[in-house]
N, C-alpha and C positions, 0 to 999 in steps of 0.2 A: 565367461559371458561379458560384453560388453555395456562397461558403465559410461551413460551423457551426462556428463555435469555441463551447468552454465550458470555462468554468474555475471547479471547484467545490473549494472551500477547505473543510476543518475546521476547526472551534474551536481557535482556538489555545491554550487553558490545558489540553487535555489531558487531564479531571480524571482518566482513570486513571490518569493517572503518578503523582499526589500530592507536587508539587514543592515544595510547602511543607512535606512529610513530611522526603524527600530532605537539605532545604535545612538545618532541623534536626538530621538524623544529621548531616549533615556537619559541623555546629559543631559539635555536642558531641562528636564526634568528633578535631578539630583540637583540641579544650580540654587533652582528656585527654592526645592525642600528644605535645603540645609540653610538657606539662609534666613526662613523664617523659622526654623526649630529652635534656631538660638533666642529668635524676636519672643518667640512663644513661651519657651524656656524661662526666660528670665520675668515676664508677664505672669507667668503661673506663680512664680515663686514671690513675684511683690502683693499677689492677690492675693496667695493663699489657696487659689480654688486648683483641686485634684484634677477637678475635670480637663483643665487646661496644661497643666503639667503632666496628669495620662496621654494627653495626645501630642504634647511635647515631646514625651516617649515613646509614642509610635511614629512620632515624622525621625526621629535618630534613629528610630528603625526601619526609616523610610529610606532615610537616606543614605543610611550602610546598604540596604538592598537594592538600590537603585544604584549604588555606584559599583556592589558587586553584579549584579546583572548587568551591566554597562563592559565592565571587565571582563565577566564571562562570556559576552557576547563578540566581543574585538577578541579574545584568544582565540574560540572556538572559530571564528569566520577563519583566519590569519593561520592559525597552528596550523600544517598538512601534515599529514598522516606518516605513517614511521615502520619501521621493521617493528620498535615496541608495542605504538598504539596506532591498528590498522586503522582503527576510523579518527583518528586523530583526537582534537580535543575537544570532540562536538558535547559527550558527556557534562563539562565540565560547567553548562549552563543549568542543568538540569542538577549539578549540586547545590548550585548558586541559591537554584530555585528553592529545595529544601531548606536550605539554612535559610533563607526567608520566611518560607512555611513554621519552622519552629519558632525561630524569633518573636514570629504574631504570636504564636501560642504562649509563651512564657509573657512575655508582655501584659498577653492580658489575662491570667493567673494573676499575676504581680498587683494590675491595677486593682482585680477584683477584691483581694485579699486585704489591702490599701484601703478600700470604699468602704467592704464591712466594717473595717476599725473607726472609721469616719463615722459611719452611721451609729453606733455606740457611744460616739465623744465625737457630739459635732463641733466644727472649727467656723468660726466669722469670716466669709470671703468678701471679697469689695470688687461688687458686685458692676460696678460704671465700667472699671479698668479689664475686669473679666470679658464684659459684652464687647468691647472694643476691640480687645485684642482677638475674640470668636470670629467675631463679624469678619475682619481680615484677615485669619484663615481661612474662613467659607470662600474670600474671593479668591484666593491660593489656589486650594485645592480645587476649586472650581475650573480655573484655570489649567491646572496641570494634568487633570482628568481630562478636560477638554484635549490637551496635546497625545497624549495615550491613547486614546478612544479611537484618534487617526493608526493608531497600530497595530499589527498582527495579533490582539490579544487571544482572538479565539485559536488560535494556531501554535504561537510562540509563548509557551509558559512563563518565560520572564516575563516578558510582557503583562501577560494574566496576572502575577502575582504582583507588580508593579502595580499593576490598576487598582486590583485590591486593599493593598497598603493605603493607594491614595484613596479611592472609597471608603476605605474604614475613616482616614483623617479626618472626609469632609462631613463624616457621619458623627465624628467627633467633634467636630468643631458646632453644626447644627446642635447637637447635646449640650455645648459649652452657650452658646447664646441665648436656647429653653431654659435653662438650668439658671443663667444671670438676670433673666427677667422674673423667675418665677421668686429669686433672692431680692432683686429690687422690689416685686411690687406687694408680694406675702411676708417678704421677712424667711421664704421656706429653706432654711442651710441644706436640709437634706439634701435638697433637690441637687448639690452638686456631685455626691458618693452615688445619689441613685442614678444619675446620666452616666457618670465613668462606668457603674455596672453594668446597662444599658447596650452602652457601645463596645466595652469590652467582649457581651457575648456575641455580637457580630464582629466582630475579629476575631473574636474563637472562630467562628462558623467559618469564616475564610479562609485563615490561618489553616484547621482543618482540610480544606479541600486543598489547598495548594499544597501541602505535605505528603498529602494520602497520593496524588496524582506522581509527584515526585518519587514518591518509593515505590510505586507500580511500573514507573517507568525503570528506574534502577535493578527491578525486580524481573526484570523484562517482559512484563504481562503483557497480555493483550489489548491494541490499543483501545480506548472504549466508546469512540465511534464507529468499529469496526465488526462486522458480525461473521467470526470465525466461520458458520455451520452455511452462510450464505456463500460466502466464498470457497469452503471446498465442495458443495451441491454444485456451481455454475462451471468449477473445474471439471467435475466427475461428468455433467455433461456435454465434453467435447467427445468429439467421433474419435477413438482408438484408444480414446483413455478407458484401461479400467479400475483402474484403484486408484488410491491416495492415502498415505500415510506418512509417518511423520511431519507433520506440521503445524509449524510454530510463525508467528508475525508478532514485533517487538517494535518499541520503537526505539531508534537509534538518541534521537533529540528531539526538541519541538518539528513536527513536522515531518521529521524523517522514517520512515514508515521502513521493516524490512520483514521480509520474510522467504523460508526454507521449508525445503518439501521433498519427498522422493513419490514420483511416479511412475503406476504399476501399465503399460501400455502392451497393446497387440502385437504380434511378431509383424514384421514387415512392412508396417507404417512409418510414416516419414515423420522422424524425431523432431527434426529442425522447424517444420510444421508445427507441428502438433507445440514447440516450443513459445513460438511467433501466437500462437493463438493464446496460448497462456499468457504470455508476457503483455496483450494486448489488454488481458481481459483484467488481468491485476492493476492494469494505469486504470482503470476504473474505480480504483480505490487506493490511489495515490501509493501503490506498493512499487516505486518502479526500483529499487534496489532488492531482487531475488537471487537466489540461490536455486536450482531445479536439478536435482536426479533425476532421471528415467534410469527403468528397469523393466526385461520385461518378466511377464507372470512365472518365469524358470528361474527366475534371477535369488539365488540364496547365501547369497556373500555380504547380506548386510550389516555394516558394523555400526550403525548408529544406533540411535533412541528406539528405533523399530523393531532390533532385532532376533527380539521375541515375538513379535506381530505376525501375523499371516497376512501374504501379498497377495494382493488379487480381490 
């Protein structure tokens, strides 16, 4: 019996992503972070205040991931694909991403752990130098939030976890200039262990979701603006289809949408048809890189995922 496969690939550059847009935030993004991590850095440590030296550690966390998402984005554009790695090195941003994702997380374990000990045996911060050096991170991160915000964040995960990083900063930084007034005008030391607290569990909560998103894709789950049961209903109602099984939709990379299927169709209907109307109705949900069997309802030579399944 006669097996249709088809495997219809999109353009690989994307151009609505604009990764060469992307690629540029992201340096000049990494420019700016690292240059005040050091400013920040060395200001926490003459202060004394946590709060400022916590988010001194999340901008070196900013700014490994910003330079590794910068790198993973120029390899994955650049690398084409191989006899070893068919889809080349598009993965390789989407590890990027993770290790960003854990990074926040340990991070802010670390600070958290740092604050409580703080709140136990508080320390004297100096609190003029504290506010100063806050204030000029708020116009930092403000800034470079602003350059991000221009990017594929809802699409391109780097990007998303890049914003994140910088949101947590600027949420850090707002915490570090709360925290320097409430020292100057109460006298309240606490007030610096409980802003690093604060902010650190919003970088958990980020950290979190940029992780979780990252191993789902690794994991090749389904992507989660995508509704599996809607998509194979709208297939199962084209004219000569009558089944569907095995089918799976994964996502390659930020953006890159795939998915596989074998379908069970009428004797003597037009494959290539019935093909073309599939293939139409999946750019309806950004899947333009498919994979498609047909079979028809006699067909029992199937060696994949299905084939203990009943066709038809």
């Amino acid at each position: 019996m006669d097996t249709h496969n088809k495997n219809h690939e999109s353009t690989q550059n994307h151009e609505h992503h604009h990764p060469s847009n992307n690629q540029k935030l992201l340096f000049i993004s990494f420019l700016i972070i690292s240059v005040f991590m050091i400013v920040e850095a060395i200001g926490g440590f003459l202060s004394h205040s946590l709060t400022l030296l916590s988010d001194a550690g999340h901008m070196l966390s900013d700014a490994v991931s910003l330079g590794l998402s910068f790198i993973a984005m120029v390899v994955s554009a650049r690398a084409s694909a191989n006899t070893n790695k068919t889809f080349g090195y598009k993965r390789f941003e989407i590890l990027a991403a993770l290790f960003n994702g854990v990074l926040l997380l340990i991070i802010s374990l670390v600070i958290i752990i740092e604050a409580i000990s703080r709140l136990r045996v508080p320390q004297s911060v100096a609190s003029s130098e504290m506010l100063f050096i806050a204030s000029i991170g708020l116009v930092v991160n403000i800034v470079v939030a602003g350059l991000l915000i221009h990017g594929e964040k809802e699409e391109n995960l780097n990007i998303r976890s890049a914003f994140l990083h910088v949101l947590g900063d600027l949420l850090g930084s707002v915490g570090a200039i709360v925290a320097s007034l409430m020292i100057m005008w109460f006298g309240w030391v606490i007030a610096d262990p409980i802003a690093s607290i604060l902010v650190s569990l919003i970088i958990l909560k980020s950290g979190w979701g940029v992780t979780r998103q990252s191993v789902n894709i690794l994991m090749e789950a389904k992507p989660e603006n995508l509704d599996l049961e809607e998509v194979r209903s709208r297939i199962l109602q084209l004219n000569g289809v009558q089944g569907l099984h095995d089918l799976h939709i994964w996502t390659i990379t930020s953006g890159f949408y795939s998915l596989s299927c074998h379908l069970t169709v009428s004797d003597g209907v037009d494959r290539d048809q019935i093909l073309t109307q599939v293939e139409q109705l999946l750019a309806d949900y950004h899947l333009e890189h498919s994979t498609i069997q047909i079979e028809n309802s006699h067909y029992a030579e199937c060696r994949s995922d299905c084939a203990h399944q009943k066709h038809g």
